[in-house]
VEXDREN-2710 file (C-alpha; in Angstrom, 1 decimal):
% VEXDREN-2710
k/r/px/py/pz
1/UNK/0.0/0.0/0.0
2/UNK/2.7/2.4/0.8
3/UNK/4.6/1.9/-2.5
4/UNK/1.6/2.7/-4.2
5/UNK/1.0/6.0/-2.5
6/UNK/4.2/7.0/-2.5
7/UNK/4.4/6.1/-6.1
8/UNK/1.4/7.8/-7.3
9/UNK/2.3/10.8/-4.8
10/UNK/5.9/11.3/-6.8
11/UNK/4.1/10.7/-10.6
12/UNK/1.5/13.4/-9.3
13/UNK/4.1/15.9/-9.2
14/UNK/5.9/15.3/-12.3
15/UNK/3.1/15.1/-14.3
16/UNK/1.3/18.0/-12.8
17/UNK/-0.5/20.1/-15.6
18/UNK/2.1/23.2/-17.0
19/UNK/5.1/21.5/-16.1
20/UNK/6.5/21.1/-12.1
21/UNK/6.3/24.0/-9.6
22/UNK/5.5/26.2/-12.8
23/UNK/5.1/29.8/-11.5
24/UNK/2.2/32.7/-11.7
25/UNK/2.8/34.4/-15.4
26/UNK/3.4/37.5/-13.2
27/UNK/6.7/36.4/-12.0
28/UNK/9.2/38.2/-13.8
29/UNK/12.2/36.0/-15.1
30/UNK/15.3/36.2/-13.2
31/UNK/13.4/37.5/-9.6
32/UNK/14.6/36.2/-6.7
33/UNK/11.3/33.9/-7.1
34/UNK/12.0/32.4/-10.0
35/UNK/15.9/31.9/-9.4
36/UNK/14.4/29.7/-6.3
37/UNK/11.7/28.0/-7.8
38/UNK/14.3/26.9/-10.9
39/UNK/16.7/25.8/-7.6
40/UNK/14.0/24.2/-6.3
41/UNK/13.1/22.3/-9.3
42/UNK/16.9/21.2/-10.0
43/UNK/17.3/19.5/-7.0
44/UNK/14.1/17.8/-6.5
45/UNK/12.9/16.6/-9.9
46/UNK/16.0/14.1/-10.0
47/UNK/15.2/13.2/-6.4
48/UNK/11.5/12.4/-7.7
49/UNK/12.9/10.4/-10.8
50/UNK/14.9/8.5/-8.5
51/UNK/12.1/7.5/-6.0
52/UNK/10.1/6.8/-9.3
53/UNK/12.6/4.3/-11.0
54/UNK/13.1/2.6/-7.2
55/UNK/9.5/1.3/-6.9
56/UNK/9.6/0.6/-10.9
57/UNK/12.9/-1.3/-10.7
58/UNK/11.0/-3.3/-8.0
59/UNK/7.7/-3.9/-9.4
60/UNK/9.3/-4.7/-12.7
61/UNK/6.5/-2.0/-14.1
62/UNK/7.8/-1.5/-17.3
63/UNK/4.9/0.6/-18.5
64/UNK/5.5/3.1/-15.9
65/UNK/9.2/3.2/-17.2
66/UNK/7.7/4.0/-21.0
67/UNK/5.6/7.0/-19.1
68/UNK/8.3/8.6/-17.4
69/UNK/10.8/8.5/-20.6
70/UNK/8.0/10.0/-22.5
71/UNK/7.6/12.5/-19.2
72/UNK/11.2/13.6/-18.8
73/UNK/11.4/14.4/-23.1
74/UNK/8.4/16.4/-23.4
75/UNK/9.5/19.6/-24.9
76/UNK/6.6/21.3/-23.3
77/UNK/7.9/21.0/-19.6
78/UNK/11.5/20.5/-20.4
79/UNK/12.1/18.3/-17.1
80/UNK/15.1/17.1/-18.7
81/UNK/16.8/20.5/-18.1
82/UNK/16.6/20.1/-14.6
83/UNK/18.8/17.4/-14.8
84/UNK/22.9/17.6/-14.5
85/UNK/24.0/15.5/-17.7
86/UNK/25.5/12.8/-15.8
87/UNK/22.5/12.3/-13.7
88/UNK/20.3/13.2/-16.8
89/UNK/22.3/9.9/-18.8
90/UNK/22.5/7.5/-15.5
91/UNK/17.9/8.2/-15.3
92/UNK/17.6/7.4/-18.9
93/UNK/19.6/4.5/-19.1
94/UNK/18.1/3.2/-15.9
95/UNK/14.6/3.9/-17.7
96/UNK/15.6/2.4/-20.5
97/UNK/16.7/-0.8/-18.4
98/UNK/13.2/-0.9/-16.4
99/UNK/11.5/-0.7/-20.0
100/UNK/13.4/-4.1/-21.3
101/UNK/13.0/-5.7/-17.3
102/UNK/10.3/-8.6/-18.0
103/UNK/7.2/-8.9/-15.4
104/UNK/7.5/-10.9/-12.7
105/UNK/6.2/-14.5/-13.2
106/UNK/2.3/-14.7/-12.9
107/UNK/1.8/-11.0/-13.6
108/UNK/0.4/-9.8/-16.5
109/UNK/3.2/-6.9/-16.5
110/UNK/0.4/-3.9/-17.1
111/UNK/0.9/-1.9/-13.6
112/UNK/-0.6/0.9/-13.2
113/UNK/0.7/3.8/-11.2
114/UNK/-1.9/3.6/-9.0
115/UNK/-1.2/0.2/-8.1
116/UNK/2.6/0.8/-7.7
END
Protein backbone atom coordinates (compact mmCIF):
# COMPACT_ATOMS: atom_id res chain seq x y z
CA UNK A 1 0.00 0.00 0.00
CA UNK A 2 2.68 2.44 0.81
CA UNK A 3 4.64 1.86 -2.53
CA UNK A 4 1.60 2.73 -4.18
CA UNK A 5 0.95 5.96 -2.50
CA UNK A 6 4.24 6.98 -2.49
CA UNK A 7 4.39 6.09 -6.14
CA UNK A 8 1.44 7.80 -7.28
CA UNK A 9 2.29 10.81 -4.84
CA UNK A 10 5.85 11.33 -6.81
CA UNK A 11 4.08 10.66 -10.58
CA UNK A 12 1.54 13.39 -9.25
CA UNK A 13 4.07 15.88 -9.20
CA UNK A 14 5.93 15.33 -12.31
CA UNK A 15 3.09 15.05 -14.26
CA UNK A 16 1.27 17.97 -12.83
CA UNK A 17 -0.49 20.10 -15.57
CA UNK A 18 2.06 23.23 -16.97
CA UNK A 19 5.09 21.48 -16.06
CA UNK A 20 6.52 21.05 -12.13
CA UNK A 21 6.30 24.01 -9.63
CA UNK A 22 5.52 26.25 -12.81
CA UNK A 23 5.11 29.79 -11.48
CA UNK A 24 2.19 32.69 -11.68
CA UNK A 25 2.79 34.40 -15.42
CA UNK A 26 3.37 37.51 -13.22
CA UNK A 27 6.67 36.36 -12.02
CA UNK A 28 9.24 38.16 -13.76
CA UNK A 29 12.20 35.99 -15.09
CA UNK A 30 15.28 36.20 -13.18
CA UNK A 31 13.36 37.46 -9.63
CA UNK A 32 14.62 36.21 -6.72
CA UNK A 33 11.29 33.90 -7.05
CA UNK A 34 11.98 32.39 -9.97
CA UNK A 35 15.90 31.89 -9.43
CA UNK A 36 14.37 29.70 -6.28
CA UNK A 37 11.75 27.96 -7.83
CA UNK A 38 14.30 26.89 -10.95
CA UNK A 39 16.74 25.76 -7.65
CA UNK A 40 13.97 24.18 -6.29
CA UNK A 41 13.13 22.26 -9.26
CA UNK A 42 16.90 21.16 -9.97
CA UNK A 43 17.25 19.53 -7.02
CA UNK A 44 14.09 17.84 -6.52
CA UNK A 45 12.95 16.60 -9.89
CA UNK A 46 15.97 14.10 -10.02
CA UNK A 47 15.16 13.20 -6.37
CA UNK A 48 11.46 12.37 -7.72
CA UNK A 49 12.87 10.35 -10.75
CA UNK A 50 14.91 8.47 -8.53
CA UNK A 51 12.11 7.50 -6.00
CA UNK A 52 10.15 6.79 -9.25
CA UNK A 53 12.60 4.34 -10.96
CA UNK A 54 13.07 2.63 -7.19
CA UNK A 55 9.51 1.34 -6.88
CA UNK A 56 9.65 0.60 -10.91
CA UNK A 57 12.89 -1.29 -10.67
CA UNK A 58 11.02 -3.25 -7.97
CA UNK A 59 7.72 -3.90 -9.43
CA UNK A 60 9.33 -4.69 -12.68
CA UNK A 61 6.48 -1.96 -14.13
CA UNK A 62 7.81 -1.45 -17.33
CA UNK A 63 4.95 0.64 -18.47
CA UNK A 64 5.53 3.13 -15.88
CA UNK A 65 9.24 3.23 -17.25
CA UNK A 66 7.69 3.98 -21.04
CA UNK A 67 5.63 7.00 -19.15
CA UNK A 68 8.29 8.63 -17.40
CA UNK A 69 10.76 8.52 -20.56
CA UNK A 70 8.02 9.96 -22.53
CA UNK A 71 7.60 12.52 -19.23
CA UNK A 72 11.22 13.61 -18.78
CA UNK A 73 11.40 14.42 -23.08
CA UNK A 74 8.39 16.45 -23.37
CA UNK A 75 9.45 19.63 -24.85
CA UNK A 76 6.61 21.34 -23.30
CA UNK A 77 7.86 20.96 -19.65
CA UNK A 78 11.46 20.47 -20.42
CA UNK A 79 12.13 18.34 -17.12
CA UNK A 80 15.05 17.09 -18.75
CA UNK A 81 16.85 20.54 -18.05
CA UNK A 82 16.58 20.14 -14.61
CA UNK A 83 18.85 17.37 -14.76
CA UNK A 84 22.91 17.65 -14.55
CA UNK A 85 24.02 15.52 -17.67
CA UNK A 86 25.53 12.78 -15.83
CA UNK A 87 22.55 12.35 -13.69
CA UNK A 88 20.35 13.16 -16.76
CA UNK A 89 22.32 9.89 -18.79
CA UNK A 90 22.49 7.52 -15.51
CA UNK A 91 17.90 8.17 -15.34
CA UNK A 92 17.58 7.41 -18.86
CA UNK A 93 19.65 4.53 -19.09
CA UNK A 94 18.11 3.23 -15.85
CA UNK A 95 14.56 3.90 -17.66
CA UNK A 96 15.60 2.36 -20.54
CA UNK A 97 16.70 -0.78 -18.36
CA UNK A 98 13.21 -0.90 -16.45
CA UNK A 99 11.45 -0.65 -20.04
CA UNK A 100 13.37 -4.06 -21.32
CA UNK A 101 12.99 -5.73 -17.26
CA UNK A 102 10.29 -8.59 -17.99
CA UNK A 103 7.16 -8.89 -15.41
CA UNK A 104 7.49 -10.93 -12.73
CA UNK A 105 6.22 -14.46 -13.23
CA UNK A 106 2.26 -14.67 -12.87
CA UNK A 107 1.84 -11.00 -13.64
CA UNK A 108 0.44 -9.77 -16.49
CA UNK A 109 3.20 -6.88 -16.47
CA UNK A 110 0.42 -3.89 -17.14
CA UNK A 111 0.92 -1.92 -13.64
CA UNK A 112 -0.58 0.91 -13.17
CA UNK A 113 0.72 3.79 -11.24
CA UNK A 114 -1.87 3.64 -9.00
CA UNK A 115 -1.19 0.22 -8.09
CA UNK A 116 2.61 0.81 -7.66
Amino acid sequence: YQRRVHGEYSWNVIRFPLGWLEDVPSATPGSVRDIELSSLRRHCLPLIFDHLLELTERTSASDIASEMAIALADEATRLYANFPEALLRQTVKRIARCTLKKPPQGSSGQVQVSEL
